[in-house]
Every structure is written in C-alpha cells, then in structure tokens.
C-alpha positions as CSV (number, residue, x, y, z in Angstrom):
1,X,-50.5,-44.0,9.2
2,X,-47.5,-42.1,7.4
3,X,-46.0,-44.0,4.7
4,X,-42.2,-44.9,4.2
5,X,-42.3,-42.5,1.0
6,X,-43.1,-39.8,3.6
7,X,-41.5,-40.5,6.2
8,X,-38.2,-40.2,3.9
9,X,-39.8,-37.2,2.1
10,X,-39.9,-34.8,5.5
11,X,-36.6,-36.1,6.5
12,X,-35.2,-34.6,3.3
13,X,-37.2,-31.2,4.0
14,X,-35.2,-31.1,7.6
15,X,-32.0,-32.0,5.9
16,X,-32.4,-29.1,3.2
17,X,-33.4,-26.6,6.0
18,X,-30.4,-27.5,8.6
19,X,-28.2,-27.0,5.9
20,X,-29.5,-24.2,4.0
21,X,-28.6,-20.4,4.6
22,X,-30.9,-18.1,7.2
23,X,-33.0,-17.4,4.8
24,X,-36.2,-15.5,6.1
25,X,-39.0,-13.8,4.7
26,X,-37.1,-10.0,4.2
27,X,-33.9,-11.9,2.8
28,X,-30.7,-13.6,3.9
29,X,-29.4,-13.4,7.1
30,X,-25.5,-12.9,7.1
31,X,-24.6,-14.0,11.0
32,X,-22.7,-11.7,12.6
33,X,-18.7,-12.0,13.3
34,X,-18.0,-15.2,15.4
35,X,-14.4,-16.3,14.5
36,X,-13.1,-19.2,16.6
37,X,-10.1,-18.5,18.9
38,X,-7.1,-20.0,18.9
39,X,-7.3,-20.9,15.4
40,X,-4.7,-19.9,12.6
41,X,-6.1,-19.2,9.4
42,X,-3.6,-18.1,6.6
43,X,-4.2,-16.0,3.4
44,X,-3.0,-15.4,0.2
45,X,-2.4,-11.6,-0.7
46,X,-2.0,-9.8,-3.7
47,X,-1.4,-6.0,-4.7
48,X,-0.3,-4.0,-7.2
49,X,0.1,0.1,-7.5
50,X,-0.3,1.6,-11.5
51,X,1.0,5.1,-11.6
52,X,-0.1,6.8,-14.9
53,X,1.5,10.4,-15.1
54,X,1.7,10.0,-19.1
55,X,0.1,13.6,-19.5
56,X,3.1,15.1,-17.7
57,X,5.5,13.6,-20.0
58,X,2.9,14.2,-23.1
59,X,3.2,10.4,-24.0
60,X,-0.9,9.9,-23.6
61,X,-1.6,6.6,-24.1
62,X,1.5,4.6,-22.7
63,X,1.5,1.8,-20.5
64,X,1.3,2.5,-16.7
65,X,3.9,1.5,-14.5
66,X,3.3,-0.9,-12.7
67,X,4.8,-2.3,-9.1
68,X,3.2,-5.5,-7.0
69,X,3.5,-8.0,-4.8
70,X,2.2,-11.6,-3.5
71,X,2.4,-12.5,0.3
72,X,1.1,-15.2,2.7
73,X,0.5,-14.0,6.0
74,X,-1.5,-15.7,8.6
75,X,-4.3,-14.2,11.5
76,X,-5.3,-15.9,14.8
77,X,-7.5,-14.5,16.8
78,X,-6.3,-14.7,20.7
79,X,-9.1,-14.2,22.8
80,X,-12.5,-12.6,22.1
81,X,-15.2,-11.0,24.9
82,X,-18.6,-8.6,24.5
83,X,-16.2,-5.4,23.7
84,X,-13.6,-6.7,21.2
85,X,-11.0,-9.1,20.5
86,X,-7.1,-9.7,20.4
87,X,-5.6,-11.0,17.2
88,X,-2.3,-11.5,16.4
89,X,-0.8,-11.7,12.7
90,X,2.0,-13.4,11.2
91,X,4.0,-11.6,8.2
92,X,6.0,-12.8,5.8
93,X,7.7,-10.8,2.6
94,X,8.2,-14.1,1.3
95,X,7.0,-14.3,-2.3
96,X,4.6,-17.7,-2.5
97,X,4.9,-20.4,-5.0
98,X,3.5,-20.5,-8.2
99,X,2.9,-17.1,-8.4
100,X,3.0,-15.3,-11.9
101,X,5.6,-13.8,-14.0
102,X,9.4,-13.4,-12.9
103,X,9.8,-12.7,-9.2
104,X,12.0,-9.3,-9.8
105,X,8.3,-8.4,-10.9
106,X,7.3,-8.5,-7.1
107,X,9.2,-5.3,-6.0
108,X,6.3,-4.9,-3.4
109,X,7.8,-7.8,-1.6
110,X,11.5,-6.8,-1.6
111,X,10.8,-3.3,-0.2
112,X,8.0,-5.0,2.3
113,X,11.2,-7.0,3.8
114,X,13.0,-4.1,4.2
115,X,9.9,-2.6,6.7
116,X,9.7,-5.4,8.4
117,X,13.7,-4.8,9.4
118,X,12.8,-1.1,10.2
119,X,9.5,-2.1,12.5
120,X,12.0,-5.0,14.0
121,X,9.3,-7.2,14.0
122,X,7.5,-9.9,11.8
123,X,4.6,-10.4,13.8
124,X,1.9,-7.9,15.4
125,X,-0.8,-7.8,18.4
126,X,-3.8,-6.3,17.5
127,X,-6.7,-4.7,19.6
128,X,-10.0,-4.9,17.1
129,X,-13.4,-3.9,17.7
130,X,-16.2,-7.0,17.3
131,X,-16.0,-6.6,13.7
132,X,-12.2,-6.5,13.7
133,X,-11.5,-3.3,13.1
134,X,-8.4,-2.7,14.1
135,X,-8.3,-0.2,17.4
136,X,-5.0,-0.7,19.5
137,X,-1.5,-2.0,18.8
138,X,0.3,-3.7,21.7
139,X,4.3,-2.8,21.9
140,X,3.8,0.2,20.5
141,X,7.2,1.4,22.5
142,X,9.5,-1.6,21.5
143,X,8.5,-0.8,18.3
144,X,9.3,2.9,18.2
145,X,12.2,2.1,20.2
146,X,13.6,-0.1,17.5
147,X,13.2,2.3,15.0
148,X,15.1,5.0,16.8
149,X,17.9,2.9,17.3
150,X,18.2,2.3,13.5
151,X,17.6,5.9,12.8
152,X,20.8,6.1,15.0
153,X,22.7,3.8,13.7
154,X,21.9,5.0,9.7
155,X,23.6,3.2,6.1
156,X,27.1,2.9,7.4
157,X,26.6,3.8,10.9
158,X,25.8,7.7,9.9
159,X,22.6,8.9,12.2
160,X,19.7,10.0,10.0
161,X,19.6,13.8,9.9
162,X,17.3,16.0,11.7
163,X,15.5,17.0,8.4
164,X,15.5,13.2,6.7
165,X,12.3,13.3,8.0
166,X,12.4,10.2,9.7
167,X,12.0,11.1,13.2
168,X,8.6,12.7,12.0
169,X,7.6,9.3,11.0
170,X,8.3,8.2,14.3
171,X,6.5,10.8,15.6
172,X,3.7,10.5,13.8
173,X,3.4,7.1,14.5
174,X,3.7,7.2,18.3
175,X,0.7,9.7,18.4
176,X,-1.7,7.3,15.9
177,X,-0.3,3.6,16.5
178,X,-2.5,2.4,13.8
179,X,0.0,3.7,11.3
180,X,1.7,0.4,11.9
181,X,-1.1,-1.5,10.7
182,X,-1.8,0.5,7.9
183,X,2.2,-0.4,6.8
184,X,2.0,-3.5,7.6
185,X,-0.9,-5.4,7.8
186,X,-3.8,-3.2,5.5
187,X,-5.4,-6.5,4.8
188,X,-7.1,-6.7,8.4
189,X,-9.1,-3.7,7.6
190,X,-10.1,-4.9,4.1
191,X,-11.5,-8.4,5.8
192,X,-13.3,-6.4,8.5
193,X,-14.8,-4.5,5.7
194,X,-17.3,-7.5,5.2
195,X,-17.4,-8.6,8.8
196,X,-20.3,-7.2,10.9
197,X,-20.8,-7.8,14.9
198,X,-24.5,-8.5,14.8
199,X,-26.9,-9.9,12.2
200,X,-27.5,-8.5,8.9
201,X,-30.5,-9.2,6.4
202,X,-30.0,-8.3,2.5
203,X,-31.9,-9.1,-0.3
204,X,-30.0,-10.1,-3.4
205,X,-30.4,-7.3,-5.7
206,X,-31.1,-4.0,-4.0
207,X,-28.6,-1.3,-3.2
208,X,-28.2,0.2,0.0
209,X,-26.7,3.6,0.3
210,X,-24.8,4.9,3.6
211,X,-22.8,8.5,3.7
212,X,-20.0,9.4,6.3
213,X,-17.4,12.4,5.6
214,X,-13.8,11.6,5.5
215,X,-11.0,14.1,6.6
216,X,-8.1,15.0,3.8
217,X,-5.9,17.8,5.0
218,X,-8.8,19.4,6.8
219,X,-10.8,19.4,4.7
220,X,-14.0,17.4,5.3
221,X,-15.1,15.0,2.3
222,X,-18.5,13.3,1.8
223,X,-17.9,9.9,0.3
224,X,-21.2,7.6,-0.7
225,X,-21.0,3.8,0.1
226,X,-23.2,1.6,-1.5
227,X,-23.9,-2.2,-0.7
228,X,-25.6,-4.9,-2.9
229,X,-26.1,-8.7,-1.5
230,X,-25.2,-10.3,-5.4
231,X,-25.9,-13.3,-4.8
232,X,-25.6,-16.6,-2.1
233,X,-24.4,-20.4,-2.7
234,X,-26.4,-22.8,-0.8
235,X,-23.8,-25.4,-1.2
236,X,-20.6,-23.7,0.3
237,X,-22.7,-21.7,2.3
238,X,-21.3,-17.8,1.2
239,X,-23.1,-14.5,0.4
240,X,-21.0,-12.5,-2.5
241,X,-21.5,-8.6,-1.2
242,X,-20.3,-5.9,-3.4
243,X,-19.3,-2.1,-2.2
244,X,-19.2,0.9,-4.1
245,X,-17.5,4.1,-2.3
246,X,-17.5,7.1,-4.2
247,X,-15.9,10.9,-2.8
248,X,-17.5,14.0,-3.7
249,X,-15.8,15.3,-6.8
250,X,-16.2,19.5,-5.6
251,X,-15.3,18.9,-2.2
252,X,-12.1,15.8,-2.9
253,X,-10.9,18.6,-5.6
254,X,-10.6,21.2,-3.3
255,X,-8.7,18.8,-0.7
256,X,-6.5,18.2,-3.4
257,X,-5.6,21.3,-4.7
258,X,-2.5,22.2,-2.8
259,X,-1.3,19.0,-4.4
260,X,-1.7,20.0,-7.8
261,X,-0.4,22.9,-7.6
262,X,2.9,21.4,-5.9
263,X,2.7,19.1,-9.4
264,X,2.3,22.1,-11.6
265,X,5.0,24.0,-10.3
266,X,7.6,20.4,-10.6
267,X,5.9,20.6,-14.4
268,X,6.4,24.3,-14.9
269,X,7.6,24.2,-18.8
270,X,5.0,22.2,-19.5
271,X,2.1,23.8,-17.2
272,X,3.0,26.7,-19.2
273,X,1.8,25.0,-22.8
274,X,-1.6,23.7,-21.6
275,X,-5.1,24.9,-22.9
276,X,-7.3,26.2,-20.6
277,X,-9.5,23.2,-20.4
278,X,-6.6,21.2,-19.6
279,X,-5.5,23.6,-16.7
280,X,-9.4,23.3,-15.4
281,X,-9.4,19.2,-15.9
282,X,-6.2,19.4,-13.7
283,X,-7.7,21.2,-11.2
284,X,-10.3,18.5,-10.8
285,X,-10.0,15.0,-8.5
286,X,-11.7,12.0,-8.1
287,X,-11.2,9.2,-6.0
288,X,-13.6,5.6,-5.6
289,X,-13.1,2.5,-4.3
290,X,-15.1,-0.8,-5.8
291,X,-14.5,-4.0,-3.6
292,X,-16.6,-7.4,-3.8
293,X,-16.6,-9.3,-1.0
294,X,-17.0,-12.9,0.2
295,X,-18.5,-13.9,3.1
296,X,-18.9,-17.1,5.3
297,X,-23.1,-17.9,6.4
298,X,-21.4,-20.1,9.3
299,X,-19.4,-17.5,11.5
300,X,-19.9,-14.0,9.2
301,X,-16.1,-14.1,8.4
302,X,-14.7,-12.9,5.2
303,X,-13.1,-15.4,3.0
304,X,-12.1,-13.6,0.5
305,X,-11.8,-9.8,-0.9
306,X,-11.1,-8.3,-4.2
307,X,-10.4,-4.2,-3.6
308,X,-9.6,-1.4,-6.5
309,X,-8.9,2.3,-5.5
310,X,-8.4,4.7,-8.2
311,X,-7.5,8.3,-7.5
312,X,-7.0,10.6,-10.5
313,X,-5.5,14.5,-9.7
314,X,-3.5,17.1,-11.2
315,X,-3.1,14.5,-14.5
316,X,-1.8,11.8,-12.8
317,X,-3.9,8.3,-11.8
318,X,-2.9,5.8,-9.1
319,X,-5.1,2.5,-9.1
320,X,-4.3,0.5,-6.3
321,X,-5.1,-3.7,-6.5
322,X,-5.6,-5.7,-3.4
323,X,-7.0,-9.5,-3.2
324,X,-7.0,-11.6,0.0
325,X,-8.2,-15.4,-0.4
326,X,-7.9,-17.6,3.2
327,X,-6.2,-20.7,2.0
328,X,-8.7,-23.1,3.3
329,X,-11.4,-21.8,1.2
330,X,-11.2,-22.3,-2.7
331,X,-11.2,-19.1,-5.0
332,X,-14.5,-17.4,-6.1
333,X,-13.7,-13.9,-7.0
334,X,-12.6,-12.4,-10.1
335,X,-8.7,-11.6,-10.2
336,X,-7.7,-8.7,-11.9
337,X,-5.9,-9.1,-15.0
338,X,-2.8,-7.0,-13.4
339,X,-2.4,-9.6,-10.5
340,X,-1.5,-12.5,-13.4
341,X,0.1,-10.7,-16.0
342,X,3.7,-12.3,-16.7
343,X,4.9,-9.0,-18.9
344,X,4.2,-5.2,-16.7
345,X,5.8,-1.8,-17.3
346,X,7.8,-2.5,-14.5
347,X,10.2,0.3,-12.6
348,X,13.8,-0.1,-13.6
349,X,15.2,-1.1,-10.1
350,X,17.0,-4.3,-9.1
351,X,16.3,-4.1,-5.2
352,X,18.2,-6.8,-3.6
353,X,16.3,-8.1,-0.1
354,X,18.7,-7.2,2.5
355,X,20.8,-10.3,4.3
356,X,19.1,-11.9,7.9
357,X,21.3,-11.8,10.8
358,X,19.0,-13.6,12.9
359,X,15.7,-15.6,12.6
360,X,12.6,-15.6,15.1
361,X,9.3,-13.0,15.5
362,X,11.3,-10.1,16.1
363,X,10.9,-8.0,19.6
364,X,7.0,-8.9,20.0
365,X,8.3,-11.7,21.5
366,X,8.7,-10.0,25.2
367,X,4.7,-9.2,25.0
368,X,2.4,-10.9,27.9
369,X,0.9,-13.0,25.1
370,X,2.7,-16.0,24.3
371,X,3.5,-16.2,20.6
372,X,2.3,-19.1,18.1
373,X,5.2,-21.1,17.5
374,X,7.4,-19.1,14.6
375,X,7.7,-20.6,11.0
376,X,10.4,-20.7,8.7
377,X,8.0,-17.8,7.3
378,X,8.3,-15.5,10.1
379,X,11.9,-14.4,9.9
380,X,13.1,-11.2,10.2
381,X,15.2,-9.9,8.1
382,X,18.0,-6.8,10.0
383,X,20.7,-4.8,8.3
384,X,24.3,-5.6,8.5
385,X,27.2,-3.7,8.1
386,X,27.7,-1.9,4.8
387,X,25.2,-4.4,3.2
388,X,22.6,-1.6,2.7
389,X,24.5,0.7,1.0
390,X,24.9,-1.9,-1.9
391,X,21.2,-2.9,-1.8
392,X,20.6,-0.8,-4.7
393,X,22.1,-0.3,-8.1
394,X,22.8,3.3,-8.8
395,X,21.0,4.5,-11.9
396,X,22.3,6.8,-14.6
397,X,19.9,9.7,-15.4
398,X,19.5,11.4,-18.9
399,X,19.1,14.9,-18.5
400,X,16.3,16.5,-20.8
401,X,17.4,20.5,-19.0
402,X,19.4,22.3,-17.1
403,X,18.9,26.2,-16.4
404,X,19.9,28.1,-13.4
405,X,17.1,30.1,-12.0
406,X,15.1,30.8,-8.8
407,X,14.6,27.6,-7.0
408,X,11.2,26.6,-7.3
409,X,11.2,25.6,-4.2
410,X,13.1,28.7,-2.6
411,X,14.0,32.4,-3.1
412,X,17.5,31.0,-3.9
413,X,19.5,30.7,-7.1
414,X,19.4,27.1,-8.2
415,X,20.3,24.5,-10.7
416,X,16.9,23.6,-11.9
417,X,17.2,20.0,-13.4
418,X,14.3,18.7,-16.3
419,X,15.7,14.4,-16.4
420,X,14.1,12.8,-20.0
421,X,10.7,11.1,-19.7
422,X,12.4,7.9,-19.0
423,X,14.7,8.6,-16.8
424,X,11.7,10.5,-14.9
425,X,10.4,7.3,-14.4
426,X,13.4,5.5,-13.2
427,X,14.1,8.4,-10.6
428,X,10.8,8.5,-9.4
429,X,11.2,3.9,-8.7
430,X,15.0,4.7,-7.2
431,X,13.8,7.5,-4.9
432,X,10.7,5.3,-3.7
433,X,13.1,2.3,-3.3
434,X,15.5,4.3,-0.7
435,X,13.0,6.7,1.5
436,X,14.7,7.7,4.5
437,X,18.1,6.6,3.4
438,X,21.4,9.2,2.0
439,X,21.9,9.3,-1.6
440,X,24.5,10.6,-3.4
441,X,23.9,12.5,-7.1
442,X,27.2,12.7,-9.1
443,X,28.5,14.5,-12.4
444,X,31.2,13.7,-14.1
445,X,32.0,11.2,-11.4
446,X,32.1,14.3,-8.6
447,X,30.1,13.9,-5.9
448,X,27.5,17.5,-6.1
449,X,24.9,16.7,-3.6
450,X,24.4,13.8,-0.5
451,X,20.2,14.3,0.0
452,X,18.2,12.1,2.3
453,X,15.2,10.7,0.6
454,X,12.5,12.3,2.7
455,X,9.6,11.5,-0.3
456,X,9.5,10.3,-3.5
457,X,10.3,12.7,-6.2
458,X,7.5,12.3,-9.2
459,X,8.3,14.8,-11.7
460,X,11.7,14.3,-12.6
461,X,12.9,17.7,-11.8
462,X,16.0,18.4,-9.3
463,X,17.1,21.4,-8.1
464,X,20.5,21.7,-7.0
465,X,21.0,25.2,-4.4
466,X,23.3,26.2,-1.9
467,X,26.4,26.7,-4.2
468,X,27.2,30.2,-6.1
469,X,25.8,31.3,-8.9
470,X,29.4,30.9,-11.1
471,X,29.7,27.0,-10.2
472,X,26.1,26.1,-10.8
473,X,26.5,27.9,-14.4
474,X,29.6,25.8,-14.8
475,X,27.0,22.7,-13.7
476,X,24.5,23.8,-16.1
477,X,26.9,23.9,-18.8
478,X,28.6,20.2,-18.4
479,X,24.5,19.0,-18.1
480,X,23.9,20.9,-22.0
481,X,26.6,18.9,-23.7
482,X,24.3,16.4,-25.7
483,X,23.9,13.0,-23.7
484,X,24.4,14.2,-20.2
485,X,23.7,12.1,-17.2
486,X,23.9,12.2,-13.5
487,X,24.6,9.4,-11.8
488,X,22.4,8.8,-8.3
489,X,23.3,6.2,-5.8
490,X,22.9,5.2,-2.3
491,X,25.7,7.0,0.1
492,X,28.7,4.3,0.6
C-alpha cells in the first residue's frame, strides 16, 4: 500500500513537471509563436545613434555624439489564421516617466513627433507572417495621400520643390510599403527576431550558424548569424537567446565604396594629408549586429530585446542602441550604459515638438478594422500655420575656409565652404533636424542661398554655385575676415 510520504512525494514530481519548461532529451523546447488576440501588450523602447567622425576632424579620441530617445508604444494582435496575422500598433513620441537625464536629451522623440505629423497617423495595421514579420501595410494610399498634401502645402504654404527630394520619398515608399514600418515602428521586426512559428529545440551552450546574402546597392553581401540558447529560468519560465550577425568585410567594403569616396571628396584637404595606410583602412567597412533576446516558454513571444549595430566606413562609426521590454514582464537584460547616461555629447539643437491641432489615431481610423479605443497617448500632432518655420533655432556657423574653385560636386565655379570642427557638428544635427524642409544660409545678415534639406550634410563643407565668379570672390573674402560665421535657419 503506498504511503502518505509517497503519495505527497509523486504529487510534487507532477507539480515540478507541469510547471517546468519542455525540456526533452536534445534540449529545450522554445514553443512556437502563439500570441493571444485581442490583447494589448505595451512596451518600453529605447534608442540611441553615436556618430564618431573624430578622424575627419583629426580630434581622435573625442567623445561621440550622441542622439536618443525613450517611447511607449503598444501592439495587439487583431486576428491570427494558418498563413499570418493582423496587428495593429499604437505610437506615441511621448517621452515616458522616469526616464534618465534632461528630456532635451531625447531629440529622437521630438523629431519622431514630427513623422508622425508627416505619416498623418499615430497608429498602423500590420500584415505579418506567423512569426510577425512584418509583410503588408493597410492604408498604404491615405497615407501617401497625406503626405502629398503636406508636400503641397510646405513651411508657410510654399510647395516642396521638385528636387527637395521629397516626392522620391513618396515614391519610394508607394513601391516598398514596408518603409513605413521601418520609420515608424522598427521594433516589430526586432521582437519577431526571437519569435519562431513552429517549435525550436536548443541546447544551452552550442552555437548555431546560418548564412543568407543581403543586398547593399547591388551588390550582394554574405552576412553570418549565429545563435546560442544562454541559458533558461524555470521559475518565470524564459529562454535568454543571443544573436551574432556579422557581414563579410571584402564584399560590405566594396558595397561601400562609392560612399567613401563621396566622404573623401567632402574631406578633400584633409584626404590629401593621409598616409597610405590610412587611405587603405578608409577603404575598408565593417558592419555587425549583436542582439540578446528574451523569450516567453508559454506562447514563444519575445519579452524583451537588447540590439547594437555598429557600422564603421570611410573613418566614420555609427552604433545604433535599441532595447524593447513589454511592461508586464520585469527587466532581465543588460542596458547599455548609453540608454542611462544623464551627461552625452549631445547635438547642439533645441527642436521644439510642433503644436497639435487636433487629437485622435490620425486617418487609420477609416480602415475596415475598428480601432482600440485611442489614449491620451495616441495623439497626433499636425502643423499649423507658420509654427514650423520657428520650430528650430537658427545656428551660427564658424567658418574654418572659404576658396572659390570647381565645385566639387560640379564643373562649376563655386564658393567651397570648410565650417570649424564644431560648427561641423552642429550643421550636420541642424540639417538632420529639418530634412525636407527650406533653409535659408545668410552672411552678413543677406540672405545667399534658400536650399531644401534633401539629406544630411556630414562633413561640414558647403558649396555655394550658381553666382559669378566676381561676387563669390567678394563672398570668399567677407568669410576670411577672422571670426566669420554664416547664419542657417529654417525659411520664414
């Protein structure tokens, strides 16, 4: 007859087996994607950009500068059958409590509010495969349709130019919809990164290695992924994954090539100066990405995700941060030490977010779909008036050159324009701050040239062209006297 003792003994052993992980005799079993529907989860979203182009300005050794940001936006996935699922997200460039440092440090989050008025929405449909990838965007027209009518109606009712490249955004995007995700919502591709449709059993500790080719410019890129189960936690029932992702350095260089040569031309004074193995380390690239991952044993979802990309060409470095925690779930992952610093080289810009007009989803709300009732986060922010032409403080540039010359850009005479180091910098934040919007760049409080942003200019060079050779001397010479400065500003 079978005692009390073990009677309470093999009721412990079924206990301990219902609630441990599928473990089995090759390893854990992670279960495949099975999120519930109709439930909203939210998450907490940091990111940060470090642009290091110290070698250009032969200050080795300085401080990156450093942009981020710090959302809360929330997913729910709509409906989900045997070929994919619809998911709808819920954006917000409202910076969330508590968060680290001064919140002018969270540039990321003024400019984000500013796409959110261009896009006309603050919420987006998703088509994504099983494992949420995403594959589809519905309103794809009221989208673009919004964005040509504010391309029409430009800063101070002036239609974007031709040239502004603008309409080639809109172009580009109506031919690859997932642009939209990729400038608004990257953090559903990160999460799907952990999220598989089927089963999947690791052993903690061995790598796995996968290869695929990537496309830059045409020119096709082997990149190496490699997977590691770390480790698993009984108790909250999570695997910890970790991904490696490495491009090959021959064939990433030669897709980058007509890049650095671009640079080298913007740095021609100093390309001139450099040793021949600094010419041949310019010539090389390198780009990896190193993300850990956490995953849920119950329905294969990600919980969390910390992501760093680092691409170094042509002597300049950008390290991008992302980390994504759902809110329900408490924090596991390492945060980088960039996502909690209270003091960052930070651009010199004093974006203001531009004033709502009106509160609610934005034009998603027409879709077949109904919406999830909208939160005081969900507003959408659009332009008034002359508002966006004060958005912006000017800045005052310290000129470091000025020689008139063939343009490097052209066949033309030109006003070739070296700013200081420092002034570099803050050109480079000002003209990444007002892409697709008419400046204005003035000397000796005379207005010499109204450009539209069309990209952001990184080497603090300008060339002024188009006027005669006589005037553009007379240019060059007010820009010599000791203490020169050009004044840039967004077009009243």
């Amino acid at each position: 007859m079978t005692s009390p003792h073990w009677k309470r003994f093999a009721w412990f052993c079924i206990c301990l087996i219902l609630s441990h992980p599928a473990w089995s005799a090759g390893g854990v079993t992670i279960p495949g994607y099975a999120p519930a529907t109709g439930v909203e989860r939210s998450y907490r979203v940091q990111k940060a950009t470090e642009t290091d182009m110290s070698f250009w300005f032969d200050k080795s050794g300085t401080p990156p500068v450093t942009a981020r940001g710090a959302f809360r936006q929330a997913m729910t996935v709509l409906s989900r059958d045997e070929d994919g699922m619809r998911v709808r997200w819920s954006l917000s460039a409202d910076l969330p409590e508590g968060m680290a440092g001064l919140a002018d440090s969270y540039q990321m989050n003024l400019l984000y509010r500013n796409s959110l008025t261009a896009y006309g929405t603050a919420t987006l449909e998703l088509e994504t495969d099983l494992n949420g990838n995403p594959r589809d965007v519905a309103g794809v027209d009221q989208i673009v349709a919004h964005m040509r009518a504010m391309v029409a109606n430009g800063p101070g009712g002036v239609p974007a130019a031709p040239e502004s490249g603008l309409y080639e955004i809109i172009n580009t995007i109506e031919a690859n919809p997932l642009q939209i995700v990729a400038a608004m919502v990257p953090e559903a591709q990160l999460l799907a990164t952990g999220q598989s449709y089927k089963d999947e059993t690791m052993d903690v500790g061995p790598a796995s290695a996968t290869s695929r080719d990537e496309d830059y410019g045409g020119v096709s890129v082997p990149v190496i992924s490699t997977w590691t189960l770390k480790s698993t936690d009984a108790t909250a029932h999570t695997a910890t994954l970790s991904l490696s992702e490495e491009a090959d350095a021959a064939a990433f260089s030669q897709s980058q090539q007509p890049a650095i040569a671009n640079l080298m031309t913007g740095f021609a004074e100093r390309a001139k100066n450099l040793t021949a193995d600094q010419l041949a380390s310019l010539k090389r690239a390198s780009k990896s990405r190193s993300v850990e991952l956490m995953v849920s044993l119950d329905d294969g979802s990600t919980l969390e995700a910390s992501e760093i990309v680092t691409v170094e060409a042509g002597g300049t470095r950008l390290r991008t941060y992302t980390h994504i925690q759902r809110e329900d779930m408490p924090a596991s992952l390492p945060l980088p030490a960039v996502l909690t610093a209270r003091d960052l080289q930070t651009p010199d810009l004093h974006i203001e977010p531009l004033p709502s007009a009106r509160a609610g989803p934005g034009i998603m709300d027409d879709l077949s779909t109904p919406p999830a009732p909208p939160t005081a986060s969900q507003d959408t922010t659009v332009t008034t008036g002359d508002d966006a032409a004060t958005a912006i403080a000017p800045v005052s540039l310290e000129v470091k050159s000025a020689e008139v010359s063939l343009s490097p850009m052209s066949y033309d005479q030109g006003l070739n324009i070296v700013l200081t180091p420092e002034s570099a910098a803050t050109f480079r934040d000002f003209t990444q701050a007002v892409l697709g919007r008419q400046t204005q760049m003035l000397i000796k409080d005379k207005v010499v040239m109204e450009p539209w942003m069309r990209e952001p200019i990184m080497d603090g060079r300008i060339v002024l062209a188009g006027t005669d050779r006589k005037d553009l001397e007379a240019l060059a010479e007010q820009l010599r006297v000791p203490g020169a400065k050009i004044l840039v500003r967004l077009r009243p």
